[in-house]
C-alpha angles and dihedrals in degrees: 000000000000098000102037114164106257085234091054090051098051092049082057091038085054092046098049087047091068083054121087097185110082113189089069089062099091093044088048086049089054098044105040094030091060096048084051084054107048090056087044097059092040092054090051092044081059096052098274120151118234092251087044092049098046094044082043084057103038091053094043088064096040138220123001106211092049088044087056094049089050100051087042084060096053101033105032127122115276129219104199104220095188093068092036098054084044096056082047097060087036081059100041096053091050093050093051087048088049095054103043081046094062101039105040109026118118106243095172091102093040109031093151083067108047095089081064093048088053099052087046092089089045094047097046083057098042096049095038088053088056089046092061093047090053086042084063097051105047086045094058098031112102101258096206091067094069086061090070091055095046096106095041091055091041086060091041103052091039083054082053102047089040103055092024091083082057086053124036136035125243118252110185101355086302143105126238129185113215117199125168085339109309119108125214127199094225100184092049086051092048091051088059088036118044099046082051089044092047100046088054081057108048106019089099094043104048089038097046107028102025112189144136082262100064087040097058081041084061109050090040085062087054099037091059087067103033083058088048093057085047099060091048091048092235087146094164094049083046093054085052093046090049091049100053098046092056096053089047094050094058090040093061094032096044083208098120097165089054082047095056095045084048098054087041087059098044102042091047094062085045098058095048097048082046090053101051097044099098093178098102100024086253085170099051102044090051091047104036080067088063079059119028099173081059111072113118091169087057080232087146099058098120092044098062084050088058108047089043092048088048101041092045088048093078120180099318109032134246088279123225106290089051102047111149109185103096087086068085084075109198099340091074096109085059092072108039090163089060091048079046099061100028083068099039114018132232103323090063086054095052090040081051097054094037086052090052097049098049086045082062108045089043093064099040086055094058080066086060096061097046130095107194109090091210093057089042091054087048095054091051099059088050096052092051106050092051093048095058100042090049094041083054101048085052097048093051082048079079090056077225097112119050122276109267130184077240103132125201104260103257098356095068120091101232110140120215087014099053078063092048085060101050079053091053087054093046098053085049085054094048088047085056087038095065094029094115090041089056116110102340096178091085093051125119108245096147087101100058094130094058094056112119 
């Protein structure tokens, strides 16, 4: 209000001091400071002077300083110790695999690789300490302000899919983009970006003015990208990229049975055009794994090491001086839960999985507890992308599905992407940082002066 009474703004000014996040202040000023007013104006309509009205008032809502405490502890910013302390275990199980990777892996078969077995252990640390970097900045970075960008990173990352296959050979069924030395695994980073990208986009449009129209808008947008994979041949990364745009379709739309029309759909023509490609042998790696003793192409390599690794490992594992995976050669960072297990048995492996599935649910459950729909959205994809890439892992730790470039999130040894990930927690963590500050205007501030 332009003409507040002095006394009234400093009492504001008092209460916004106790309240360290900032951005609530306007909306603090606006509640508290109309309810200041209303008893301000009463009290003159009933012969009050100005200086009587505004200490009336003043004393009606109570002390300041205890006003302000009380709105810092409501509205103040959160840490969610659940995730964190998940990301830490995450950590601290890569770095244990790294390090028995680089001092007690078998490089005779393999010597021109061993300079690369010993820098396992230094890289892990040094991505993952960039990772944490990045984890901080997208914790404390405003998350709303990447909505604004949304359209401008969906173009860019569909440019870069599009001219990456011109530019840039394939290494492991995947795409990287190399600049000034550093090599970037583009189609990893636009399975994290463009679901995020597109749900800024569409989030208003499907929720508000739901239609066929803003549907089909949708799944153009998808399709662009799913057309895109295809065209690389990144079939895995496609696989990821089509999940998680239909559970995040349902999710906006709130129209299930339409999403899973609509997967059915999508997944059918995938399979067929998978099927008849015959460039890569899709059919055969996907049924040498129904018989194993069958497999005249030796497809299925990496699944009977597995199995025998897994089955030999017993309880308690084969121990560090009887490790038997490097029979993996130089792909044994690809499959950190065998290693796991190899080392420590099968209660590693079930500690493992139990620790997996509560990571999960922990973070689907910070969604629960934020207003915002955006960071809601956001968490979501997040969720998602991790859940499916850690199911899977699992579920290639039982040598039963075929063998996938799909890595464990933060044990796997990926490079530019591992930090990616730590940023994809960390803008989770900012989304449940701000999750009391977000919106405030629907708050309920009327019974200020029962606040303890």
């Amino acid at each position: 209000m332009s003409h507040r009474d002095a006394r009234i703004e400093y009492y504001l000014d008092q209460v916004c001091q106790q309240v360290k996040a900032r951005e609530v202040h306007p909306d603090l000023r606006d509640e508290i400071g109309s309810h200041l007013d209303e008893i301000f104006y009463e009290r003159q309509q009933e012969g009050d002077t100005p200086e009587q009205a505004a200490s009336y008032a003043i004393a009606q809502m109570g002390d300041p300083l205890t006003i302000g405490k009380s709105m810092h502890r409501l509205h103040r910013h959160r840490i969610h110790w659940g995730v964190v302390l998940g990301v830490l275990a995450l950590f601290s199980v890569g770095l244990l695999l790294m390090w028995i990777y680089s001092t007690r892996f078998s490089v005779s078969k393999v010597e021109d690789f061993s300079v690369i077995y010993g820098q396992s252990f230094v890289n892990y640390i040094f991505y993952s300490v960039l990772g944490i970097f990045a984890l901080i900045f997208c914790m404390y970075y405003d998350y709303r302000k990447w909505r604004n960008a949304a359209w401008g990173i969906y173009i860019l990352f569909n440019l870069l899919l599009w001219i990456n296959p011109f530019t840039t050979p394939v290494i492991n069924s995947s795409r990287w983009l190399s600049l000034y030395g550093i090599s970037l695994h583009l189609s990893g980073f636009a399975v994290w970006v463009l679901p995020l990208a597109i749900g800024a986009i569409m989030l208003r449009k499907l929720r508000t003015k739901w239609g066929m129209k803003s549907a089909l808008q949708y799944w153009v947008l998808a399709a662009i990208p799913m057309t895109l994979f295809v065209y690389m041949d990144d079939w895995v990364r496609l696989t990821l990229f089509v999940a998680v745009s239909i559970v995040l379709f349902g999710w906006i739309s709130r129209r299930w049975k339409l999403t899973l029309l609509a997967g059915m759909f999508v997944v059918s023509g995938a399979t067929v055009y998978l099927f008849q490609s015959e460039a890569h042998k899709h059919l055969e790696r996907f049924a040498v794994v129904l018989d194993l003793q069958n497999d005249p192409l030796n497809t299925g390599y990496y699944n009977r090491s597995i199995i025998d690794t897994t089955q030999s490992a017993g309880w308690w594992g084969h121990g560090l001086n009887g490790i038997t995976f490097d029979k993996f050669d130089i792909w044994h960072t690809d499959y950190p839960g065998v290693a796991l297990i190899d080392v420590f048995g099968w209660t590693a492996g079930i500690a493992m999985f139990i620790g997996m599935i509560w990571f999960v649910v922990t973070m689907l459950k910070a969604s629960l507890r934020v207003k915002d729909e955006f960071g809601q959205m956001i968490i979501l994809v997040i969720t998602s992308v991790f859940a499916f890439q850690l199911l899977y892992s699992l579920a290639m730790t039982t040598g039963r599905v075929p063998i996938l470039s799909i890595k464990f999130p933060i044990i796997g040894y990926g490079g530019f992407l591992l930090t990616l990930e730590y940023a994809m927690i960390g803008l989770l963590l900012g989304v449940y940082r701000r999750k009391d500050t977000i919106p405030l205007v629907q708050s309920d501030t009327r019974g200020l002066t029962e606040s303890k």
